[in-house]
N, C-alpha and C positions, 0 to 999 in steps of 0.2 A: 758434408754439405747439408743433411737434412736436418741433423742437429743445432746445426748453428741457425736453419733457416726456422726450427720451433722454436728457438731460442730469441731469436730475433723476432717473431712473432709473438710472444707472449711478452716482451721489452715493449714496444708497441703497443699492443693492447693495454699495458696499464699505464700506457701513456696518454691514453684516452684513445688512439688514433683505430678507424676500422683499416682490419688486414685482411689480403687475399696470398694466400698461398700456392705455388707451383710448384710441385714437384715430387719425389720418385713416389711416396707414398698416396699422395691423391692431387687435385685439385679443390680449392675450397674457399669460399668466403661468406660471409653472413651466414653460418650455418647449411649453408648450400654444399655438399660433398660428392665430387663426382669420380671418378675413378681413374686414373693414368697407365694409358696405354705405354709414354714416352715420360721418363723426369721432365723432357722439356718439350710444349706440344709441339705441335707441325706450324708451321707460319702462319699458314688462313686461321687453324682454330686458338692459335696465341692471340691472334688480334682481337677475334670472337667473345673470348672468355674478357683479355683487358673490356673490352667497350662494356662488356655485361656489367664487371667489375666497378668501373667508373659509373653507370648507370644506379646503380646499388651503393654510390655511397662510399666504396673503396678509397679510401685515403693512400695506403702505403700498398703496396705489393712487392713480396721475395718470391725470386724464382729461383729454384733450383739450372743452372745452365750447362749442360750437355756439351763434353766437345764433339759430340758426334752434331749436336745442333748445332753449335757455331761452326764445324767442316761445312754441312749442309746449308747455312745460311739461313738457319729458321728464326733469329731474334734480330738481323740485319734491321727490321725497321724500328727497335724498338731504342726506346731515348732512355740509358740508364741515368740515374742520379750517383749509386755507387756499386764498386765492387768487391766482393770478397773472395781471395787466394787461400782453403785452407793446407794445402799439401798437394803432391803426384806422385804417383806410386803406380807400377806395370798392371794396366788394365785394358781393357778393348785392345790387346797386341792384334788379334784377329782382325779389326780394323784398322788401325792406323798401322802404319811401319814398323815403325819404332818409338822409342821414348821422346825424341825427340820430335817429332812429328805428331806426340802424342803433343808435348810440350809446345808446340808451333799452333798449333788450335787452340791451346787453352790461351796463349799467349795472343792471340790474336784478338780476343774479348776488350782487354785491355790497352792496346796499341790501336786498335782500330774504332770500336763502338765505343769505348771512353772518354779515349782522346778527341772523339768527337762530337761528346754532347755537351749540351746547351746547358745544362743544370748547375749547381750553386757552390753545390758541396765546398769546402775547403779542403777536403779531401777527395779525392776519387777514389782511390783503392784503396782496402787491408788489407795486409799480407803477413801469412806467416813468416817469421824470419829464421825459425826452427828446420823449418823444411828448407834444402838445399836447391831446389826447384825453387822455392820462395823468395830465396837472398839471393836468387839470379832472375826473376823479375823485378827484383826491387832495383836491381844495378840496370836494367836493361830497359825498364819503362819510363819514360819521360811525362807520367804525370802526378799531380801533387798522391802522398802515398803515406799513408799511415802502420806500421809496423807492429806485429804483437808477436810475444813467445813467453815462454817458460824461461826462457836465459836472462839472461842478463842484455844491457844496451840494446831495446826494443822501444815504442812509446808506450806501450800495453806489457802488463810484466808482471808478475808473480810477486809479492814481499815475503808471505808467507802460505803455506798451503797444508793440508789435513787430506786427506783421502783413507776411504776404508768403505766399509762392503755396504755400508748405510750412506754413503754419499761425498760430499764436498765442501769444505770449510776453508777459506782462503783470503787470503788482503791483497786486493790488486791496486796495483798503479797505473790509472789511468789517466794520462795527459796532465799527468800532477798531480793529480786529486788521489785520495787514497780511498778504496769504498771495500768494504767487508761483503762477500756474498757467501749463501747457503744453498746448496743445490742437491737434491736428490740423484742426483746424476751418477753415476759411477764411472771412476779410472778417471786417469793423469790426464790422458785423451780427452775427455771430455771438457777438463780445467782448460786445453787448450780452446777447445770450439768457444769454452766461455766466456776464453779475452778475444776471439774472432766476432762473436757475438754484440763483447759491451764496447768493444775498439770501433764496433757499425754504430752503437744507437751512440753516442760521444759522438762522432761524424754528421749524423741527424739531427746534435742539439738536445738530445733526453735528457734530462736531471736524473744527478748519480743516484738519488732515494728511488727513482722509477727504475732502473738500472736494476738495483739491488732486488726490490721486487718482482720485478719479472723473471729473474732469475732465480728467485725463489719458488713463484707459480708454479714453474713448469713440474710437472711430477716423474714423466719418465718421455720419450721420442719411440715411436710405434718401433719395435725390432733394432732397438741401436742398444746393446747390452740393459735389452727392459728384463727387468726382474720381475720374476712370477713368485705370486705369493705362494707361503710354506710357514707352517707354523709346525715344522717337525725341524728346523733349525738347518736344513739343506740352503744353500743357496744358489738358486736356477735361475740360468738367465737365459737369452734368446738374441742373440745378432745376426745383425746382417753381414759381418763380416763375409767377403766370400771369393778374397784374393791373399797373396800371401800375406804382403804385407800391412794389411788391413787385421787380418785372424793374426800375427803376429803381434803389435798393437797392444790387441786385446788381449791374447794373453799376459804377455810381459808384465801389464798394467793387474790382472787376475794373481800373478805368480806372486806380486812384490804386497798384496794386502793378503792373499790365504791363509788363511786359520789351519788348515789339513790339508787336504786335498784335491787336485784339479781333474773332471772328467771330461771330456770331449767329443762331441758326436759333432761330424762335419761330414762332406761330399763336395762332388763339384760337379759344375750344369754341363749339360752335354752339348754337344755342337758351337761348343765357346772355346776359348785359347786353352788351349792343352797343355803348353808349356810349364801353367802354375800350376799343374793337379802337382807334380811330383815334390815341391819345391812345398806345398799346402800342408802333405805328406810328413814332410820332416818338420816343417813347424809347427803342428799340432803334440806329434808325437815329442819333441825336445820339450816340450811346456808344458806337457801331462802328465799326471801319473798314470791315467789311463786313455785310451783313445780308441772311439767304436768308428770307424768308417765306415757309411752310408752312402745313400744315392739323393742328388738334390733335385736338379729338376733335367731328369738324363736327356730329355728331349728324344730324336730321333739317335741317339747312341744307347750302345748296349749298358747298363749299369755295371754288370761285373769289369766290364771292360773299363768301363771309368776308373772304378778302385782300384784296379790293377793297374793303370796307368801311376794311382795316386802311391798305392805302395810300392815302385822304383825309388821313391825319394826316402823312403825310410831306412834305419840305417838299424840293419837286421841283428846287425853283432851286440850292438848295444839295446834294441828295442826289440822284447820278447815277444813273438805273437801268439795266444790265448784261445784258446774254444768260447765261440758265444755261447757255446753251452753252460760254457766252466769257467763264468768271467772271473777272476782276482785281481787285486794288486800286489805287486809283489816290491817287498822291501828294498833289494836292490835293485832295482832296473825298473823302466819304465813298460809299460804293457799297451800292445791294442789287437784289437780283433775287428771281425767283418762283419756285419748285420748289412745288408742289401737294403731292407725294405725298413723305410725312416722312421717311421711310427714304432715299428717294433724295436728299433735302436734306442729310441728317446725311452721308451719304458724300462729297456735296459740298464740305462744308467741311471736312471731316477732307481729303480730297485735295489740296486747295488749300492749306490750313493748314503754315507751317513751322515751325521748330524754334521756342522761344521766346514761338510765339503766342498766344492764347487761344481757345480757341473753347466758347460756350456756347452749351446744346442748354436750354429753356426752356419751361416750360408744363406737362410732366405729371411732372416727377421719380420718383418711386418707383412710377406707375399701372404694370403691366405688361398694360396692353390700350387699344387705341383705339377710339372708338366710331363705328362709319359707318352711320348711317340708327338703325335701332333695333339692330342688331349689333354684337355687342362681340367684336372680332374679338384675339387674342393682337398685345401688342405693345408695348417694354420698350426706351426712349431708352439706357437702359444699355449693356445688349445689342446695339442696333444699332451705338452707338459704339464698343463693344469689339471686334467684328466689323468695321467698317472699320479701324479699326486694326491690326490682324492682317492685312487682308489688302493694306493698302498697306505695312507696314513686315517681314511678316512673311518667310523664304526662299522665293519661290516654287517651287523645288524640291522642294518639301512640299506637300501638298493643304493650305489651307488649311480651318480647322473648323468647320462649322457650328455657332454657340451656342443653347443654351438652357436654361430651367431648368428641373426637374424638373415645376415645376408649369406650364410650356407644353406639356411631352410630356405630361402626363395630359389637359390640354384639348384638345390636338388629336388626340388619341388615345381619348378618353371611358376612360381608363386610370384603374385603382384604383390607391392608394399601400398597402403592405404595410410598408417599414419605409420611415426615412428622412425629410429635411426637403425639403420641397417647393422652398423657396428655393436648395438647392444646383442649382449650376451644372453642364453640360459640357460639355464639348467634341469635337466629331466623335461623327460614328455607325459602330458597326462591326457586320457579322454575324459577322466572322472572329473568335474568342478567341487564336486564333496571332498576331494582327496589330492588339490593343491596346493603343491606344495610353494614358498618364495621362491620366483624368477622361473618356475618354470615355465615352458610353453603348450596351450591349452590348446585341445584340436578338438573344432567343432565338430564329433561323429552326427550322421542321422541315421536313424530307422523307423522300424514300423510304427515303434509308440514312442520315440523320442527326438527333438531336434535341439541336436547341441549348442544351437544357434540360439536358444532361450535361457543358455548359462554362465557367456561369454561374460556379460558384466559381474559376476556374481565368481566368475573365475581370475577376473581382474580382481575384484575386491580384495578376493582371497592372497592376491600378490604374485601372480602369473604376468611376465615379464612379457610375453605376445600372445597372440592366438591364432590358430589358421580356421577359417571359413569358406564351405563354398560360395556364398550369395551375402557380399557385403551391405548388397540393400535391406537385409533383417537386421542390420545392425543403427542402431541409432546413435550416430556419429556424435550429436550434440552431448550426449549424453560420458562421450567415449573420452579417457586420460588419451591425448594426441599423443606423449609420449613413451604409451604403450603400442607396441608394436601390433598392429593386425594387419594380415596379411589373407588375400583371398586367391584360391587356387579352383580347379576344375571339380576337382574330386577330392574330398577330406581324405576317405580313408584311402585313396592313391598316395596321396601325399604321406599318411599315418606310415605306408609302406616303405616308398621311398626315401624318408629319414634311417628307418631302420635299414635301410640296404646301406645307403651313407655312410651309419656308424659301424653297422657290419667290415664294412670295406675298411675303415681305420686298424681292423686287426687281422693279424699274420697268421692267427693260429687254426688248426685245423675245424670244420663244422661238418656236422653228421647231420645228415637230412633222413627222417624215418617214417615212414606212412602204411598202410595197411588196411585191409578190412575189420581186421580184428585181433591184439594182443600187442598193441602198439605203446601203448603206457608201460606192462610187464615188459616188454622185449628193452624199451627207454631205461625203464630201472633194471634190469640187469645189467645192461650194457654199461649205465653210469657207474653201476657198483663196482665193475671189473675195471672200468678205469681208474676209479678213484683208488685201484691202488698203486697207480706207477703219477698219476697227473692230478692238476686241478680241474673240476671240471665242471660246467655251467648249462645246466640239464632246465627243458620246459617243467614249470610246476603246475599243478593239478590241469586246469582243461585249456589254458593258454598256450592254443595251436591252430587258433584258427587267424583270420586276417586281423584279428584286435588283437587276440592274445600274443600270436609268434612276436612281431613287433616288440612287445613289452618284453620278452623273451630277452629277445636281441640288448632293448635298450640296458637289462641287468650284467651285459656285459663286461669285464675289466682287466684292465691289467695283469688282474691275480691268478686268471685264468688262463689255463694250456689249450683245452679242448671243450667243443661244443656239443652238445646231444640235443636235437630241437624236432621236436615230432610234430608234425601235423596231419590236422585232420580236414575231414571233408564232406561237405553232402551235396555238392553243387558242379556241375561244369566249370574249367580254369581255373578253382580255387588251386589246385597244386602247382602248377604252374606259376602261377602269381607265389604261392608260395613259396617256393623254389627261386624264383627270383631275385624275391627280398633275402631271402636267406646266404643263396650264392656257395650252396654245400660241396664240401672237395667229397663227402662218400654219400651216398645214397643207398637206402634199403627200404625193400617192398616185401612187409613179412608174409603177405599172401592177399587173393582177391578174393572176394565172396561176395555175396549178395545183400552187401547192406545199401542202405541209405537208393534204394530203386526207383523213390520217387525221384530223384534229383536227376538220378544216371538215366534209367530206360533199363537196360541190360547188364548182366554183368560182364559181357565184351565192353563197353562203354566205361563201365566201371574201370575193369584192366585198363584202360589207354588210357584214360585221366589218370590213376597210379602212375602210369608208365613216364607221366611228365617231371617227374621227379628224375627220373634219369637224362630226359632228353634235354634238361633246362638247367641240369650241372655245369660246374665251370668245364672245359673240354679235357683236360686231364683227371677229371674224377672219377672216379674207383665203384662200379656198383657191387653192389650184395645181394647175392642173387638166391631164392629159393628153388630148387631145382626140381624138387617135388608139386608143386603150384605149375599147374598145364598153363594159367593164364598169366602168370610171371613171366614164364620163359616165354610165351609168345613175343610178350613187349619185348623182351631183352633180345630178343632174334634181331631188333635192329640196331641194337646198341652195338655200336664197335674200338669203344674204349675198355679200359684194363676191368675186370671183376672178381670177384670173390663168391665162392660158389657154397653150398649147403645142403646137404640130402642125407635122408636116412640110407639112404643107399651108398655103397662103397664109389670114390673114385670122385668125388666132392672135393673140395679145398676143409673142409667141417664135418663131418658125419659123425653117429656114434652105432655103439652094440652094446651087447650085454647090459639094455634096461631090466631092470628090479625096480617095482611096483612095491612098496614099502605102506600101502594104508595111509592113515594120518601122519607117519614119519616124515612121506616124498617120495622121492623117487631117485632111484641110482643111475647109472650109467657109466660108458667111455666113451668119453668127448676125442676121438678121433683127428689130429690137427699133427701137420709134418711129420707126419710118419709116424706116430708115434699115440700110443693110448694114456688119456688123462683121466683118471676116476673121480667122477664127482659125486656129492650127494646134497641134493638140494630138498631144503624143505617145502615145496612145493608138487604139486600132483597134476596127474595131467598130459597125454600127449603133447596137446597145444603148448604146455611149458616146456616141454623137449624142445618142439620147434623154438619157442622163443629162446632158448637155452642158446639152440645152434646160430640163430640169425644175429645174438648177441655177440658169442663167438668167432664169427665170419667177421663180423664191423669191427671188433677188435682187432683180429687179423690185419685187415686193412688196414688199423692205424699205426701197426708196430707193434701190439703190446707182446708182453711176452706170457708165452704159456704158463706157465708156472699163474704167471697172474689172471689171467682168465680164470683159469680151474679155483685158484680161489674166492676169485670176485661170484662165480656161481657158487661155491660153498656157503657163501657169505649172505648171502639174498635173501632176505625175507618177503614172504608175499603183498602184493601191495593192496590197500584195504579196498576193500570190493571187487575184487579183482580175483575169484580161485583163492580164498581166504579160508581157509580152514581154520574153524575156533572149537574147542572142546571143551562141550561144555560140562558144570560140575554133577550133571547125572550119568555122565561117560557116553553120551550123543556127542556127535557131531555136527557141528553146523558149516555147510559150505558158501560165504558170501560172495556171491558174484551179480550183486546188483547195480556195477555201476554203470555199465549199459548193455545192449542185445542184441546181434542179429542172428541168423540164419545161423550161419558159422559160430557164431561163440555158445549159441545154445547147443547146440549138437555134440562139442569139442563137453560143454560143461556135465549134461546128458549122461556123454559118455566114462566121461570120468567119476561120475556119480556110482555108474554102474559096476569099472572096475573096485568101487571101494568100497562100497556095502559088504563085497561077499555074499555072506549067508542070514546076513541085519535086514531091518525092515530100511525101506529111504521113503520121505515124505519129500515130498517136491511142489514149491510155490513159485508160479510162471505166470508174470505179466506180458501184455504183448510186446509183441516186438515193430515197431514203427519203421514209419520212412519206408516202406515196401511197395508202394503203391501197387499199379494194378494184379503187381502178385503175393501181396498180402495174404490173401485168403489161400492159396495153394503151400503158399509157404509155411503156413500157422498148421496146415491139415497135415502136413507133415512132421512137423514136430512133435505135434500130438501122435504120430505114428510110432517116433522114434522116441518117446515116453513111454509109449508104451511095452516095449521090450529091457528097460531098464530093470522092471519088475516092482516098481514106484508101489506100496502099500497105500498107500494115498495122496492125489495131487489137488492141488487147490489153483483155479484159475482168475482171473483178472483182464477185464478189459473188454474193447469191441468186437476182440475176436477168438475169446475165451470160447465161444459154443464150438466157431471152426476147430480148434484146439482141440478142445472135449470131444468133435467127432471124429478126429483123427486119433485119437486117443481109443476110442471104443470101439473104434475099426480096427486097429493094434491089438485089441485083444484083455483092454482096462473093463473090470466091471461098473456099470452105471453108479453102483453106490463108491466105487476108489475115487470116483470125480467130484466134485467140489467147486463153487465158483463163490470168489472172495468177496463178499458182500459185507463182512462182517467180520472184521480182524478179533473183537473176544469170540466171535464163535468158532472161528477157524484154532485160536489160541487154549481153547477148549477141547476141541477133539487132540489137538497136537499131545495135552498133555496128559490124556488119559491111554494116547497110544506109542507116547517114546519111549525107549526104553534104554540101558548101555548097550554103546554099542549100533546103535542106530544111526544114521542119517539123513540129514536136510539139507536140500538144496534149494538157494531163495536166488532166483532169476530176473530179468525184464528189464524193459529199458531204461532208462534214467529218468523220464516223463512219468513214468508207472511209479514211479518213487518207493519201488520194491524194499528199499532200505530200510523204511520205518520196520517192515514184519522181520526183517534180520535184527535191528535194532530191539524192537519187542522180544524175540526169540532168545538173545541173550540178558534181556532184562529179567525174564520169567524165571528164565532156566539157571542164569548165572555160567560164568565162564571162564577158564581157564587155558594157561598157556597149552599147545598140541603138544603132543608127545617130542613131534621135531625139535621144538624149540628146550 
């Protein structure tokens, strides 16, 4: 029906004529698109829509006609001119009786509202005569009646026909006349809608040249075997098919043009006739060479319980079933397996799928949302398919782009549409206007010195296909492409989030949510390392962890990827939460709490309970990872009562280790203690703090499955990451320890300390900017560390900042003489003393926060001195 009803709408429009459209796909005329609850609406807003219709100019109008709406009586007042019969085939059983009674509704359009209107037509009906349902209205209706088929002795008929995976090429006979059409359309099916189509505009009077063209126009029908583009030589389409013999049909029509081979990802909707899952079953799997069953729109039924219905109909002796883990095809026999969750199905066959294949995506064609329980959550077979495509064929030296279309960013956004077609598409999300990419969509962020809302045209320019804003009154509409999308919501960066939870939610695979006071990037890159040797895996890059960066995070997601590692950070009330949110992590880890970022928190209780929201704001079956050493860890997890993974230097841990050996600039040894059983590592890295982060990497692994064996290498394998507890040796045989890339409490202490085990019997120079974000305990905090400098045994420190003197008196209270103290005034003259008292064998330790921009004097320090690989390496 929908086919023939765009078919017959674009016959029409190059007939000159304006058209209104009814039916399953939407509601529409002059460009007015509105959305279809029903293919065919309710009586009062049928009437609503025609008047609007006729007010507007409507000349012709096709409606899609419901037997559920002729049972109910919703088109009873309406005066057809003509009818179209394309076929009946077992559907709505759950409503009607039987076939017959499905038959007795359908038949009553034409016996009753036909036979009874006023209009001119020389014909009333078309009717297939292919369909046996067809050539029994055609015997049983008493009014004048037009015939078309594929056979022979119809009025509408076939002379000659062409079909293949590019389209339609055919000489019909229509009413005598002979007219050549070209249609982008794909299968034999279709050649039929498009003698149902030219058999209506012939009935209307259209000239056969307009015929021809309209038929040419059309380029594809929303989800009726539409083809997604591929320029890797796959061929993927997407139907509606989503009964048997409809998915039947379509294969048959797939089986007799295939070049290789056919894949098949299909399901069935829940709380609908059950009868066709089994029967769906065996004709997917007969036409395949492969077959993934899925869940379509399960409603209020169990999914597994659906498939399981679906696989009764399969015929087990002959059709072999497959680990998704372990898809193949195999030579003799056809194959399918079970993927649950649709999205993850659809990537499955696009990845396995080669050049020449086919792969059909089946059951919801043009819906762009699926239904789970009573929610209708965004969700568009198109777009999933276009997105794995992209990002199995696409340069991965490019981020691949998150798709959507405008009318998913307003749903998941509660976004208003200002100008623009909801149906356009984009590509990737930007905050940046400098760094716009074509068709992405541009989010106007604000802050303290910037409002995104002064870029917007200049992001259009650039070729950004919408944009979200919060205040569409900064925007100067006159000035604005109407047919660029802009869209205005509450909150930019709410919205920046909930995209990224959106695209989050499109994928199956596991995510690791990690936060901390301190060693949260080390503990991320170990953790990535040890995965990356059994998975693929999609890890935060440098400091995109807060509400702009994780987002971006997120949006680098793809296909290609197993597992997630996405750390965030924080200095503020609810950011974790919100964090946590967007993200929607199955493991959470909290590698410890300390006293950073004070001005934000108040306390470090305060601190701990914002951490702690990473656990509480997990999906409910998620896994925390728990440090058991950390007094203010475990407090949070005392209310946690989901599954965890535990960690301690102490025995009796799920992770523990013994036998540390402190190796100098080598690293450090151990056994990683995990199922009973001792792993010996040696990591080039130094450090308590890298134990712990050692173990908290190894606990997150645990939770994800990996195997020991791989853990123990993934920390062998670790290199330190730059600024980070970076030991460089440089070529006078000093040591330089960089860990400038940020500070608090806790990391200078941890760093401190490790200074101290590695000197030995060497002199250590230590260069320490403040540490920030501490608010009113700033000054006590800073007088302490100068304390704990001072038993390092530090030959000379050099200080920095507002609270360099607190430092220096906590230093000299320690026990540092007035002349070891130094305050950085003057990097050649600090670069002066450095070099008149380093010597082999020595060490520096260069500290502070990231604002103190302690780097340059790490940077300098190896410039002077020159550098080489550590002994570790």
């Amino acid at each position: 029906k929908t086919t023939v009803s765009y078919l017959l709408e674009s016959i029409l429009t190059a007939a000159g004529f304006c058209c209104g459209l009814l039916g399953t796909v939407n509601y529409r005329y002059n460009g007015k698109i509105m959305p279809a609850p029903n293919t065919t609406p309710e009586s009062y807003e049928m009437q609503k829509i025609l008047s609007e219709m006729a007010s507007g100019g409507v000349t012709h109008v096709i409606a899609e006609v419901s037997s559920h709406a002729l049972d109910l009586r919703r088109v009873d007042d309406c005066d057809f001119d003509l009818g179209i019969f394309t076929n009946l085939s077992p559907e709505h059983l759950d409503y009607h009786r039987d076939m017959e009674d499905y038959f007795r509704a359908k038949k009553r359009f034409f016996t009753e509202l036909l036979a009874q209107s006023k209009k001119d037509c020389p014909q009333k009906m078309v009717a297939n005569a292919d369909d046996p349902w067809g050539r029994r209205l055609l015997s049983e209706v008493r009014i004048p009646a037009l015939s078309y088929g594929l056979g022979k002795n119809t009025g509408v008929t076939v002379e000659h026909e062409e079909t293949t995976l590019d389209g339609i090429r055919a000489e019909i006979s229509l009413a005598g006349k002979k007219i050549t059409v070209a249609s982008q359309l794909i299968g034999r099916f279709n050649l039929s809608n498009i003698l149902a189509a030219a058999a209506a505009a012939s009935v209307l009077r259209v000239e056969t040249s307009v015929i021809e063209a309209g038929i040419k126009n059309l380029s594809c029908v929303p989800g009726r075997l539409e083809k997604i583009d591929s320029s890797a030589g796959i061929h993927v389409f997407v139907d509606y098919a989503h009964k048997p013999d409809a998915l039947k049909q379509v294969l048959q029509n797939l089986d007799k043009m295939k070049q290789k081979r056919i894949l098949t990802v299909f399901g069935c909707g829940g709380n609908r006739d059950r009868a066709k899952r089994p029967l769906m079953g065996e004709t997917a799997t007969t036409y395949s060479d492969l077959t993934i069953v899925t869940s379509d729109n399960p409603r209020r039924e169990d999914p597994l319980a659906i498939i399981g219905e679906i696989e009764t109909g399969i015929d087990q002796k002959k059709i072999r079933k497959v680990s998704w883990e372990h898809l193949v095809f195999a030579d003799d026999a056809h194959t399918y397996t079970v993927i649950a969750d649709r999205k993850a199905a659809i990537i499955a066959a696009i990845q396995i799928a080669q050049p020449q294949d086919i792969v059909l995506i089946a059951g919801k064609g043009h819906e762009d949302y699926q239904i789970l329980g009573t929610k209708k959550i965004p969700f568009d077979d198109r777009i999933v398919a276009t997105q794995a495509l992209r990002s199995r064929f696409s340069d991965h030296s490019e981020v691949v782009s998150p798709v959507f279309s405008l009318a998913e960013v307003l749903a998941e956004t509660d976004g208003r549409l200002i100008t623009g077609n909801k149906e356009t598409m984009i590509y990737g999300v930007s905050t940046d206007s400098r760094h716009i990419q074509p068709e992405n969509l541009f989010i106007a962020l604000q802050g303290e010195n910037f409002d995104g809302h002064t870029f917007v045209q200049k992001a259009l320019e650039h070729g950004a296909a919408g944009v979200v804003v919060s205040d569409a009154r900064k925007i100067n509409l006159e000035q604005l492409n109407t047919n660029k999308g802009l869209m205005e919501v509450d909150d930019a960066l709410r919205a920046l989030g909930d995209l990224a939870h959106a695209y989050r939610r499109r994928f199956s695979i596991p995510v690791i949510g990690l936060t901390g006071s301190s060693g949260k990037t080390t503990t991320k890159e170990m953790l990535s390392c040890i995965l990356e040797r059994e998975r693929k895996v999609l890890k935060t890059e440098g400091n995109l962890n807060n509400l702009i960066g994780l987002p971006q995070t997120i949006f680098r997601m793809t296909g290609q990827h197993e597992i997630a590692v996405l750390e965030m950070g924080t200095n503020t009330r609810g950011e974790i939460k919100r964090l946590t949110q967007i993200a929607s992590p199955d493991i959470g880890l909290i590698t410890n709490v300390g006293p950073a970022h004070l001005a934000g928190f108040g306390t470090i209780d305060v601190v701990g309970k914002k951490k702690g929201d990473l656990f509480f704001n997990m999906i409910p079956s998620g896994i925390a990872v728990v440090n058991l050493d950390d007094e203010a860890v475990c407090n949070v997890v005392d209310r946690w009562s989901g599954r965890r993974i535990t960690f301690s230097m102490r025995a009796g841990a799920d992770v523990s280790v013994n036998d540390i050996r402190k190796n100098g600039a080598r690293g450090t040894s151990f056994n990683l203690l995990m199922g009973g059983c001792a792993h010996k590592v040696d990591m080039k890295v130094v450090g308590i703090s890298n134990i712990y982060n050692a173990m908290a990497a190894a606990a997150t692994a645990v939770a994800c499955g990996i195997r020991f064996e791989s853990i123990q290498r993934g920390l062998n394998l670790f290199q330190a990451v730059d600024g980070r507890m970076e030991i460089i040796k440089l070529q006078n045989g000093a040591y330089l320890i960089n860990d400038t890339y940020n500070a608090n409490p806790a990391s200078v202490r941890e760093a401190l300390l490790t200074l101290k085990d590695a000197r030995n019997a060497h002199s250590a120079f230590v260069f320490l900017g403040d540490m920030l974000e501490l608010g009113e305990a700033a000054p006590e905090m800073h007088r302490k560390i100068g304390m704990l400098l001072a038993t390092t045994g530090a030959t000379a420190a050099f200080l920095q900042g507002e609270f360099a003197q607190v430092t220096a008196a906590g230093a000299l209270e320690g026990g540092l003489a007035k002349e070891q103290v130094m305050f950085l005034k003057d990097d050649e003259e600090a670069m002066a003393s450095l070099k008149k008292k380093l010597r082999k064998g020595d060490w520096i330790l260069v500290k502070g926060s990231r604002r103190m921009k302690m780097d340059r004097i790490a940077a300098r320090i190896r410039k002077d001195f020159g550098d080489r690989k550590t002994e570790g390496e």
